[in-house]
C-alpha positions in Angstrom: 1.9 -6.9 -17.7 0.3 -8.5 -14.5 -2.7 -7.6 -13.2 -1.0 -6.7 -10.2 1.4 -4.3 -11.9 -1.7 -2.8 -14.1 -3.1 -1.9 -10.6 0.0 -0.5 -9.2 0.6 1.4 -12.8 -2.9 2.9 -12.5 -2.5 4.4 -8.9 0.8 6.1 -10.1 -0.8 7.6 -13.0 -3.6 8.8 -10.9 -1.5 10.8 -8.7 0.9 12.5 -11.9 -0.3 15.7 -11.7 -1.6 16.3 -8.1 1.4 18.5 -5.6 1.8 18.0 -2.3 -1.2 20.3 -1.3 -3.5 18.0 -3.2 -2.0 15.1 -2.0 -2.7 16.4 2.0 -6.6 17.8 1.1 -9.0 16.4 2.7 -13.4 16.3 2.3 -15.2 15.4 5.1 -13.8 12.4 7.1 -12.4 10.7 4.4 -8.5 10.0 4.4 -6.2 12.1 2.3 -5.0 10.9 -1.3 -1.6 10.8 0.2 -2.8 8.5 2.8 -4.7 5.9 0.4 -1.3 6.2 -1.7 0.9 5.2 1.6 -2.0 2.9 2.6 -1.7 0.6 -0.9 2.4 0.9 -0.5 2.5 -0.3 2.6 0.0 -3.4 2.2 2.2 -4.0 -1.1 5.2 -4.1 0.8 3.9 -6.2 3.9 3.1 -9.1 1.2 6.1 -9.2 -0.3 8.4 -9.1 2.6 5.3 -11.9 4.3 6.5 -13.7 0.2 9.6 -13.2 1.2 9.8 -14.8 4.4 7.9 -17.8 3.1 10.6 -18.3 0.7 13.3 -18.3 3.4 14.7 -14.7 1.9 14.7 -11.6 3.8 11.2 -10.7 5.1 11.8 -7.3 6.1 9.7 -4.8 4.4 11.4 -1.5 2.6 9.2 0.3 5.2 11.3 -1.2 8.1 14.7 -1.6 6.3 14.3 2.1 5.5 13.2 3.0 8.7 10.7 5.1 7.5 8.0 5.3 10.2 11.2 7.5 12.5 12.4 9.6 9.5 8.6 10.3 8.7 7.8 10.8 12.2 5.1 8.6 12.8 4.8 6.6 15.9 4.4 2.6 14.7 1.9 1.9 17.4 -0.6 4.4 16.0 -0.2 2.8 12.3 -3.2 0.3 12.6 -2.5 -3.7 12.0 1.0 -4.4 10.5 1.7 -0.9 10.5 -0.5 -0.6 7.3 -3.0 1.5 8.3 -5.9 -0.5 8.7 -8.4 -0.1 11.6 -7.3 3.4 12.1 -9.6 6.2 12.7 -9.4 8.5 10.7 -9.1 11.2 13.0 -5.8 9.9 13.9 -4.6 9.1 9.8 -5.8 12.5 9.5 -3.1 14.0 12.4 -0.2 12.0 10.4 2.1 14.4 9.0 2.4 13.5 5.1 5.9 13.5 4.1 6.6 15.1 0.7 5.1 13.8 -2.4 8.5 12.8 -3.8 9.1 10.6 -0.8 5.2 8.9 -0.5 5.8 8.2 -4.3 9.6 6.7 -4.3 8.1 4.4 -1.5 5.4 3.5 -3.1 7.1 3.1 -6.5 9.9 0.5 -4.5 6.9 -1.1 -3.0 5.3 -2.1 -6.0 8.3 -3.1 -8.0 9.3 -5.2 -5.0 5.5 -7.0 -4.7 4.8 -7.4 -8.9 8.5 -9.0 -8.6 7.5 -11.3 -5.7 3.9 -12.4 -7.5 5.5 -12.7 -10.9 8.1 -15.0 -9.3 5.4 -17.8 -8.1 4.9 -21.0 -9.0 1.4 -22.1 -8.8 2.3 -24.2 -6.4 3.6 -21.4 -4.2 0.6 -19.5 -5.0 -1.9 -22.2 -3.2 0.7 -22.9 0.1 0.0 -21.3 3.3 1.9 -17.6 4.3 4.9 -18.1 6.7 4.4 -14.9 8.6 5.5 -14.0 11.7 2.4 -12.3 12.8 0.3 -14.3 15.3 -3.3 -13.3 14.3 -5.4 -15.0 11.6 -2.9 -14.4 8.9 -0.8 -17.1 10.1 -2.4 -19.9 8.1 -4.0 -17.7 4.9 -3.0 -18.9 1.7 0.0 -16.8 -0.4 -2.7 -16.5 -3.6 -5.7 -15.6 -1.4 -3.6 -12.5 0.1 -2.5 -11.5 -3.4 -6.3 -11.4 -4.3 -7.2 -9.5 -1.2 -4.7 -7.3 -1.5 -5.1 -6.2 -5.4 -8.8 -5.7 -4.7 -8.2 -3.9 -1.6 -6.3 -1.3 -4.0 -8.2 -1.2 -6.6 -11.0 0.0 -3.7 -8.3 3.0 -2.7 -7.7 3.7 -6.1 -11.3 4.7 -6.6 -11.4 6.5 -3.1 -8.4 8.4 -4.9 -10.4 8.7 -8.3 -13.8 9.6 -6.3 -12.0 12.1 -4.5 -9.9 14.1 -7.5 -13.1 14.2 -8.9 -15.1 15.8 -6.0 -12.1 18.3 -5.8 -12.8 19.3 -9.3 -9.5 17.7 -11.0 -10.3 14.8 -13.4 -10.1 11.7 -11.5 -9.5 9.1 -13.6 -6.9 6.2 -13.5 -7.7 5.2 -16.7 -4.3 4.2 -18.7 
C-alpha cells in the first residue's frame, strides 16, 4: 500500500463510527469533521484531475463532473482557491450546509481511489515534470511530485484536526489502523 492510500485509509477509519451529528459539531472556531473530510476529498480530487490534465486525459474533477457544489448547495465562489476550501474563514465553512455523511464519504472515498490511482500510475519521470494546470496562479509551474508531497502532508495535518477534535468531544480519536 502507498503512502498516499495509508493516509486516505486512515481518514476513513477515523470517521467509522461518527453520524451525521458528529460529523456537523463544532468547538470553538475550528471547522467541522465533515468539513476537514470534504476539505482532504476535494484537494485529492483537484490533483488528480490537475495529473490528469497533464497526462492529456480528462482533467475534470469528480467534484465538477458530478456537479456537486449545485446538488450540495454551495455557491463555488465562496469555496476558497480551486474550490477546495482553502483561505476560507471559517465563519463562512461554518454556514456550509453539510450534506449527509453517506454522500461526504462516497465522495471522498471516489476521490481517493481516483488520486492513489493517479500517483501509483507515475513514472519517476512524471513525478519530477512540471503540473499542466489550467489555473493561472503560482501552481502553473509546481512540480507533479512536489504537489503529491504537499498534498499528503496537508492531510495528514486535517487528519489530526479530525483526531484532536473526536478526542476533545470525548469519542476516541485515533486513526490508528
Amino acid at each position: 500500500m502507498g503512502y498516499s492510500a495509508l493516509t486516505h485509509k486512515r481518514v476513513l477509519h477515523v470517521i467509522e463510527d461518527l453520524d451525521d451529528a458528529a460529523l456537523r459539531e463544532r468547538s470553538g472556531r475550528a471547522n467541522s469533521i465533515g468539513f476537514n473530510l470534504w476539505h482532504i476529498a476535494r484537494w485529492a480530487d483537484w490533483l488528480q484531475a490537475q495529473i490528469a490534465m497533464t497526462r492529456g486525459e480528462d482533467e475534470r474533477s469528480i467534484w465538477a463532473r458530478e456537479g456537486l457544489p449545485g446538488r450540495w448547495g454551495w455557491e463555488s465562489a465562496k469555496l476558497g482557491a480551486s474550490q477546495t476550501g482553502m483561505g476560507m474563514d471559517e465563519g463562512v465553512s461554518a454556514q456550509l450546509a453539510l450534506p449527509p455523511k453517506s454522500e461526504i464519504e462516497r465522495y471522498a472515498r471516489a476521490s481517493f481511489s481516483a488520486f492513489d490511482a493517479a500517483v501509483a500510475g507515475l513514472d519517476e519521470g512524471t513525478f519530477g515534470s512540471p503540473l499542466k494546470s489550467g489555473e493561472t496562479n503560482e501552481i502553473k509551474d509546481a512540480m507533479i511530485g512536489s504537489w503529491i508531497v504537499s498534498i499528503l502532508v496537508h492531510a495528514n495535518r486535517h487528519l489530526g484536526m479530525i483526531e484532536s477534535m473526536k478526542g476533545v468531544s470525548g469519542r476516541r480519536g485515533t486513526a490508528s489502523v
